[in-house]
N, C-alpha and C positions, 0 to 999 in steps of 0.2 A: 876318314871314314869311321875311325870310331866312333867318335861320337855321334854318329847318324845310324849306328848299326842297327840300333833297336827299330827305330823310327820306320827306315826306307826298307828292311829286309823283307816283309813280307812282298812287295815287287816284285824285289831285284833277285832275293832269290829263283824266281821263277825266269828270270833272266838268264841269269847266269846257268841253269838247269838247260833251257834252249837252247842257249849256245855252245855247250859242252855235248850235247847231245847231237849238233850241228857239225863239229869239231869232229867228231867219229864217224859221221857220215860222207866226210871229205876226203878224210887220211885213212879211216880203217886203221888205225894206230890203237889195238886195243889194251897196250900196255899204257900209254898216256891216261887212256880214258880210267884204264886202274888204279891210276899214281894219283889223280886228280877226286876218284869213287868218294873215300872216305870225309874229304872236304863237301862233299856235295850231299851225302849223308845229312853231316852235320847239320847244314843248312833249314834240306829238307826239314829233317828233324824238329826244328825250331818252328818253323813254319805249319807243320801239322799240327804242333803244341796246340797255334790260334784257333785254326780248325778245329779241332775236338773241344776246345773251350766254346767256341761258339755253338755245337752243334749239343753240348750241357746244356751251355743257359739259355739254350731259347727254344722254345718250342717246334716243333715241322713248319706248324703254319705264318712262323714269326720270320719274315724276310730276313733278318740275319742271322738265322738260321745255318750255320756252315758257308757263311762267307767270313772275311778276316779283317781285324780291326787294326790298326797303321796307320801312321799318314805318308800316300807315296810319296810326297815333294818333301825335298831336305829343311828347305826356306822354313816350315812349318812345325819341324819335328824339334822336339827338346826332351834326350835321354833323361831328366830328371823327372817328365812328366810323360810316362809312355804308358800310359792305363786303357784299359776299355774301355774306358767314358772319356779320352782327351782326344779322340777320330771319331769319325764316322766310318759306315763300313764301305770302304769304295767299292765299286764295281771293278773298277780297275785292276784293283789288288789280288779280288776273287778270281778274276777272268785270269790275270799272266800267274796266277799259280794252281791253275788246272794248266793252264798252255806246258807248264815248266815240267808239272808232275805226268802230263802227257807224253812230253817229248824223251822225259828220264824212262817211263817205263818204255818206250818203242825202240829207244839204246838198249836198253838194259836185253831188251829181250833179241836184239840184231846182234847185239856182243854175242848173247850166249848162241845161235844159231851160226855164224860166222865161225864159232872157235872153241863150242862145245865145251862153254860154261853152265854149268847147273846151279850153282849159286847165282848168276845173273838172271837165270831166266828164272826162278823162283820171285828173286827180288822184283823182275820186271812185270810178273804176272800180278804180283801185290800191287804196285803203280798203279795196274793198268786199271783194277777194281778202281781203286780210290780214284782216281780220275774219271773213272764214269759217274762214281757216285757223285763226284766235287761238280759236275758239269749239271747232274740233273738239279742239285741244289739250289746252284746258281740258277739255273734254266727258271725254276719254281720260286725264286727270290724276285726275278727280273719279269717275270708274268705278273704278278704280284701287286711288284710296284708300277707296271704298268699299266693294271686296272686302276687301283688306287688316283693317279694323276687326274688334276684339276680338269676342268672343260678347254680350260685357256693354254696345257700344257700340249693337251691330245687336238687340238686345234691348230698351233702352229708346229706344231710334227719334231720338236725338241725331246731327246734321251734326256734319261737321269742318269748322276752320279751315282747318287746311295741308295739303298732302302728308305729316305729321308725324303727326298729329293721330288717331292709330289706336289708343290706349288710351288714354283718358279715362274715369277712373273715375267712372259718373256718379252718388255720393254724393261726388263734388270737383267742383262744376261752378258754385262761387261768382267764380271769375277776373273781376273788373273789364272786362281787356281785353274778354277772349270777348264780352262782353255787350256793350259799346262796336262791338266788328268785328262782332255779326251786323246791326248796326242797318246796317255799309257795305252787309254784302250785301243786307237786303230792299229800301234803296235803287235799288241795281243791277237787281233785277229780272233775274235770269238765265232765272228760267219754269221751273222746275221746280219744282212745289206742293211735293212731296215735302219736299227739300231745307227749303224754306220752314217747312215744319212740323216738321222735326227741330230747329233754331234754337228754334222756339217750343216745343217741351218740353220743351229745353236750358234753356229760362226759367224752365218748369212747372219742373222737378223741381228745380230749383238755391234755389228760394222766393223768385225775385229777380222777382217783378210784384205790381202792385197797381193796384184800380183799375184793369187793362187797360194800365197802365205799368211799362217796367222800373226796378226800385228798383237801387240803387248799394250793395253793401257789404250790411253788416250792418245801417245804420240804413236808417229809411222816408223812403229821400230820391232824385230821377228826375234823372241827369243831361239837363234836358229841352232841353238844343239838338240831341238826336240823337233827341228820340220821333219826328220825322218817318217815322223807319223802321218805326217800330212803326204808323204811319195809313199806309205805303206797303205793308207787308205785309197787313193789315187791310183796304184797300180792293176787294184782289184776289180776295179771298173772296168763295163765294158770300151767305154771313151776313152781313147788314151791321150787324147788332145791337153786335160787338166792337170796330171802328169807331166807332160813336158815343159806345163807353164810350170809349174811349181818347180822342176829340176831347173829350169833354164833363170830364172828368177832369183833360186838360192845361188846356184850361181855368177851369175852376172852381179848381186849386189851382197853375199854374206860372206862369199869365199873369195880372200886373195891369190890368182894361182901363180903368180909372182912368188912371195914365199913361203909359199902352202902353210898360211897363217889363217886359221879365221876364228873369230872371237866368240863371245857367248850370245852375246845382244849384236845388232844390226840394223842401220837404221838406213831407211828406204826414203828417195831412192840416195845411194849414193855418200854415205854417212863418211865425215872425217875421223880418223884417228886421234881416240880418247873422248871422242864425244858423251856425252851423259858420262855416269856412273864408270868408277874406274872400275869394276868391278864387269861390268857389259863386255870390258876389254880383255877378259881374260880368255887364254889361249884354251879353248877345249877340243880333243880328240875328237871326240863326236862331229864336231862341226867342220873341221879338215876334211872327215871320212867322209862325208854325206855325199859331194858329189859321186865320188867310187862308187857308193850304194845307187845313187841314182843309176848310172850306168851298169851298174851289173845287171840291177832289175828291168832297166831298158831291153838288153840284150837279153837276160835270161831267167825267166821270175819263177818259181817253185808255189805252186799255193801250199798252205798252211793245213787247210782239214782236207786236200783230196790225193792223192799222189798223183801229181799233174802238172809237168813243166812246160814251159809258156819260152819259146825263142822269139825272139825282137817280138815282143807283146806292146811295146812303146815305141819301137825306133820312128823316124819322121819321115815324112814321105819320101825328101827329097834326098834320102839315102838309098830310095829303091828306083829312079829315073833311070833312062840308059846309059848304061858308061861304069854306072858307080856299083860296088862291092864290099860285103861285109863279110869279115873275115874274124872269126873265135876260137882259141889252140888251147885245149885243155881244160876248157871247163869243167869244175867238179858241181856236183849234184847229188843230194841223196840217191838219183835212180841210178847213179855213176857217172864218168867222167865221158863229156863228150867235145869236141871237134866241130863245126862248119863253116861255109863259106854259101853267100848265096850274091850272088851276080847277075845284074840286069843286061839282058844284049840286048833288049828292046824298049819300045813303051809299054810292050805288055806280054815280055817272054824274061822270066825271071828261073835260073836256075841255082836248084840248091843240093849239096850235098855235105851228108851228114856223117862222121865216124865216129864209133860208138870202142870205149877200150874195153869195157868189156858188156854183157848184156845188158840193154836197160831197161829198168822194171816200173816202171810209171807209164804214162799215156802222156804223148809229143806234141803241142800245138807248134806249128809256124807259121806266124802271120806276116805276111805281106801288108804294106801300105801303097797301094798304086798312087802315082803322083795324080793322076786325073781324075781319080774319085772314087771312080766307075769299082766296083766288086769285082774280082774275079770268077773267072766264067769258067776254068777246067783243071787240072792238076791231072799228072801223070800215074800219080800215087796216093793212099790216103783219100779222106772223106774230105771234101770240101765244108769248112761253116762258116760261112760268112767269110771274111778275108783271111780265115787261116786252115791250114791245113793239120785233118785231125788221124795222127795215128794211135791206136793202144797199147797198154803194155802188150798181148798178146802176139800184136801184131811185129813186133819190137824184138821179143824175146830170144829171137833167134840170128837176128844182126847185126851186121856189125860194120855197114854202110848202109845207106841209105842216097838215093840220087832221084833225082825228080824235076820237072819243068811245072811250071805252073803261068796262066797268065788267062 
C-alpha cells in the first residue's frame, strides 16, 4: 500500500472514516474509537489538504472547485507522478470523502453525547460544517457538469465521471476504468436515484453486464471484488428482484463455498482455475466477503442519508410460503441491536416478532414477499406501504418487543 498511498487516498480515506465510524455504532466501544482517533485524523488531514487546494485554484463557478484530485484505481496511480494535472477530478473521490467526513463528524458527535466528550463534540461540530459545505460544492460542481453534457449524453440518460466528462460518445462507453469508478460511486451512496441509474445504463448500453454483473472488457469475465457496488446500488431500489440476481450470480459463479476462496477476476459462466491472467487469480478479501454482505443486506439494510432500517428488504418469496421461518439473533445497527423471527403459518398469515436490547432510534420497515404476488391487505401494527410494514422511530422509542400478524 505504500506505494499507492498517495494515489488511492483521497477514496479510501473516506473509506476507512465510514467504517470506523460504523465500528462505534456496533460496539459502542469508545475507547477503540479513541485508540484508532488520531490515525484518522491524520488521514483526514491529508485529504482536506486536496480540498482547500482545490477550493484556491479554482474559482466558485469552476466545477472543480472543492472536489479532489487522485486517481481512485491502483492500476493507474504512480507515486512518482501524483500532481494535479496527472487525474482528473473524480466524482467519486468528492462524493466518498463527504460520505467519510459525514460519517466522522456524526461519531464524533455520538461519542461525545454517549460519554460526555467535549473535545469530540467540538471536533464533530467542525465535520459537520465541512461536510455540508463539501456536499453543496459537489451538488454545484455535478449541476454544472450536467448542464454542460452533450445532446447525445442527456439523450441516452448516461452520468459523468468528472467535471470533464461532457462528451462521451455513448456508442464508446467500453473504458475498464468507467466501470471500475461507477462501482466507487454506488458505493458511496451520494442519494440521488437519478445519478444512480445513468451509471446503470452507461452499463446497459456499453454490453458490459451479465447475469446482473459487470463484465471486464470484451471477454465474459466480473472483476468481482468491486460487485459490492453493483448489491449497494441494487439494494436501494424499489425492486428487489435485481438484487437477488446479482447475489445469487456472484455467487453461484465468483465465489468458491467449498474453500471460502474466491479470486479477483471471474469468468462467467463457470471459469477454470488459472484461467487468463495469473494475477485474475488472486485471493482477495473483498471477494470471500461479498456473499456475507449480500445476505446481511438481504436480511437487514441500513439506508445511508435517512436513519431508516429495512428487515428482509430482499429476501425471496419462497422464504415467506407456509411452513417456512426466518430467524436473526443479535443484529447490530446504528439504531441498536435487534432480534427477530417472522413465520408463515399460512398462505397469507405471516407472524412476526421483533426484540429490541435496547431503544431503537430510527424508523423499521418489514417487508414481506407473498409467494403469490398479491400485496398485503392488513397488519396488526404499523402502517402498511406497499409490502412492508412501516414503523417510526417514535413509535419505537419506548420498546422493546414488538409482535404483529400481517397478511
Amino acid at each position: 500500500m505504500r506505494g499507492q498511498d498517495q494515489v488511492e487516498a483521497p477514496l479510501n480515506a473516506g473509506i476507512f472514516l465510514a467504517n470506523a465510524a460504523r465500528a462505534y455504532d456496533y460496539t459502542g466501544d469508545a475507547a477503540a474509537f479513541s485508540a484508532r482517533l488520531p490515525v484518522l485524523e491524520r488521514m483526514l488531514g491529508f485529504v482536506l489538504a486536496r480540498y482547500a487546494w482545490s477550493q484556491a485554484q479554482f474559482p466558485p463557478e469552476n466545477p472543480r472547485h472543492g472536489l479532489i484530485w487522485g486517481s481512485p484505481e491502483a492500476d493507474l496511480g504512480d507515486p512518482q507522478n501524483d500532481f494535479p494535472e496527472s487525474h482528473p477530478f473524480y466524482y467519486q473521490n468528492a462524493v466518498w470523502t463527504w460520505r467519510g467526513v459525514a460519517e466522522h463528524a456524526r461519531c464524533l458527535r455520538r461519542v461525545a453525547r454517549e460519554h460526555g466528550r467535549t473535545d469530540c463534540q467540538s471536533l464533530g461540530d467542525r465535520y459537520a460544517g465541512i461536510a455540508e459545505q463539501m456536499r453543496g460544492l459537489i451538488q454545484h460542481s455535478l449541476a454544472t457538469t450536467l448542464a454542460a453534457c452533450s445532446p447525445e449524453m442527456k439523450q441516452s440518460g448516461i452520468s459523468p465521471f468528472t467535471p470533464d466528462d461532457t462528451h462521451h460518445d455513448p456508442r464508446r462507453l467500453e473504458s475498464y476504468e468507467n466501470h471500475r469508478f461507477m462501482m466507487d460511486w454506488f458505493t458511496a451512496d451520494w442519494g440521488d436515484a437519478a445519478l444512480d441509474l445513468g451509471h446503470l445504463r452507461h452499463r446497459e448500453l456499453a454490453g458490459m453486464q451479465l447475469v446482473g454483473l459487470a463484465t471486464d472488457g470484451a471477454v465474459q469475465r466480473i472483476s468481482n471484488f468491486m460487485e459490492h457496488g453493483t448489491l449497494a446500488v441494487r439494494i436501494r431500489q424499489d425492486d428487489y428482484r435485481p438484487f437477488l440476481l446479482a447475489l445469487y450470480a456472484l455467487t453461484c459463479f465468483a465465489a468458491d463455498s467449498g474453500n471460502r476462496y474466491s479470486p479477483e477476476d471471474a469468468w462467467l459462466p463457470g471459469g477454470a482455475p488459472e484461467q487468463g491472467s495469473r494475477y485474475g487469480w488472486s485471493a482477495v478479501v473483498n471477494s470471500v466477503l461479498q456473499p456475507t454482505l449480500g445476505l446481511r443486506w438481504l436480511l437487514c439494510y441500513e439506508e445511508s442519508n435517512r436513519d431508516v432500517c429495512h428487515l428482509h428488504k430482499a429476501a425471496p418469496k419462497h422464504w415467506f410460503a407456509p411452513g417456512e421461518r426466518i430467524r436473526v439473533s443479535n443484529c447490530p445497527t446504528r439504531f441498536g441491536t435487534i432480534s427477530w423471527s417472522t413465520v408463515a403459518h399460512g398462505e397469507r398469515d405471516w407472524e412476526i416478532h421483533v426484540d429490541f436490547r435496547q431503544p431503537f432510534t430510527g424508523d423499521l420497515y418489514i417487508h414481506v414477499h407473498p409467494p403469490d404476488g398479491r400485496p398485503l391487505q392488513h397488519t396488526s401494527a404499523g402502517a402498511l406501504v406497499g409490502n412492508a410494514i412501516h414503523f417510526t422511530a417514535d413509535d419505537l422509542r419506548s420498546m422493546q418487543q414488538l409482535n404483529l400478524r400481517a397478511g
